[in-house]
C-alpha positions as CSV (number, residue, x, y, z in Angstrom):
1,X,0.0,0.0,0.0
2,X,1.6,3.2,-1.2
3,X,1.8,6.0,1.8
4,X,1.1,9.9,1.2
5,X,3.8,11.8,2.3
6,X,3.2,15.3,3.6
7,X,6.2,17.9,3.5
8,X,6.4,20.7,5.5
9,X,7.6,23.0,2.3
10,X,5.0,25.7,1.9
11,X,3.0,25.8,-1.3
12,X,4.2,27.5,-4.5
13,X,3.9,30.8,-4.8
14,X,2.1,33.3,-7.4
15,X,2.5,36.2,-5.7
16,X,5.6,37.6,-4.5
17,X,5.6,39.2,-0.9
18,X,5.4,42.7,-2.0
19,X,2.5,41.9,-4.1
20,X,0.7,40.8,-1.2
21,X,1.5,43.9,0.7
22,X,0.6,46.4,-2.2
23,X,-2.8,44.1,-1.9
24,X,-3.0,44.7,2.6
25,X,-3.0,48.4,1.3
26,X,-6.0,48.4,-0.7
27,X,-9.0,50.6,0.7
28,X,-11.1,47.5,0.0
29,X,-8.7,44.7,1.7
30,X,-10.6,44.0,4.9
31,X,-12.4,41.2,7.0
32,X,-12.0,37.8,5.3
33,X,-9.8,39.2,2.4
34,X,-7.5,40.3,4.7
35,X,-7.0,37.4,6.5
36,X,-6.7,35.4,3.4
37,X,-3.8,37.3,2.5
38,X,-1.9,37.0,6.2
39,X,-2.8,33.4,5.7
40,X,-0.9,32.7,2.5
41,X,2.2,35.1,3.8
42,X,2.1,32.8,7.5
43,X,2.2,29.9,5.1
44,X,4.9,31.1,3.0
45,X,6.9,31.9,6.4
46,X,5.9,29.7,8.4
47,X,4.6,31.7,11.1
48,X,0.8,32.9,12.1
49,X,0.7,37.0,11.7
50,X,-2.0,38.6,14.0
51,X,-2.7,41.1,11.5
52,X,-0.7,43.2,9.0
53,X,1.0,44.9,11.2
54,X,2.0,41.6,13.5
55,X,3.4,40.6,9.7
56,X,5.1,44.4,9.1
57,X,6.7,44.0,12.1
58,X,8.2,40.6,11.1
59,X,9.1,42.2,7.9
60,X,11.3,44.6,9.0
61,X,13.0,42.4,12.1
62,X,13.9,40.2,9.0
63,X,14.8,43.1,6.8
64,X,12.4,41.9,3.9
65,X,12.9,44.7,2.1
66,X,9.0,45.4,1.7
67,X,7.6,48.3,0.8
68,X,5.2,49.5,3.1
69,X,4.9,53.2,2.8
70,X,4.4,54.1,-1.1
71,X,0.8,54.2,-1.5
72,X,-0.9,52.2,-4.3
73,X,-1.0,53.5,-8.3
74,X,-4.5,54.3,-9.3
């Protein structure tokens, strides 16, 4: 009998980090949206993020290089 094998690698990606942030920054990214997002970045880094600024504040402890201040391009 063949076993499945789980591996603790997160799931590929489609969106880079900063693409995820510019999205936290939209006017219309809140409630259930937002958490969707902070769930794909805890998944990418392994690690459960509050809310975006639990994950800003990880960010810049691990020098991510994000981009939080430049508001979006309409």
């Amino acid at each position: 009998m063949a076993s499945l094998q789980l591996t603790a690698a997160p799931f590929p990606r489609r969106l880079t980090d900063q693409q995820l942030v510019d999205l936290l920054k939209g006017p219309f990214c809140v409630g259930p949206v937002r958490r969707l997002i902070l769930d794909h970045l805890a998944n990418f880094h392994q690690r459960k993020f509050i809310d975006q600024w639990d994950f800003v504040r990880y960010a810049e402890e691990k020098r991510l290089g994000l981009n939080f201040t430049t508001p979006l391009r309409s």
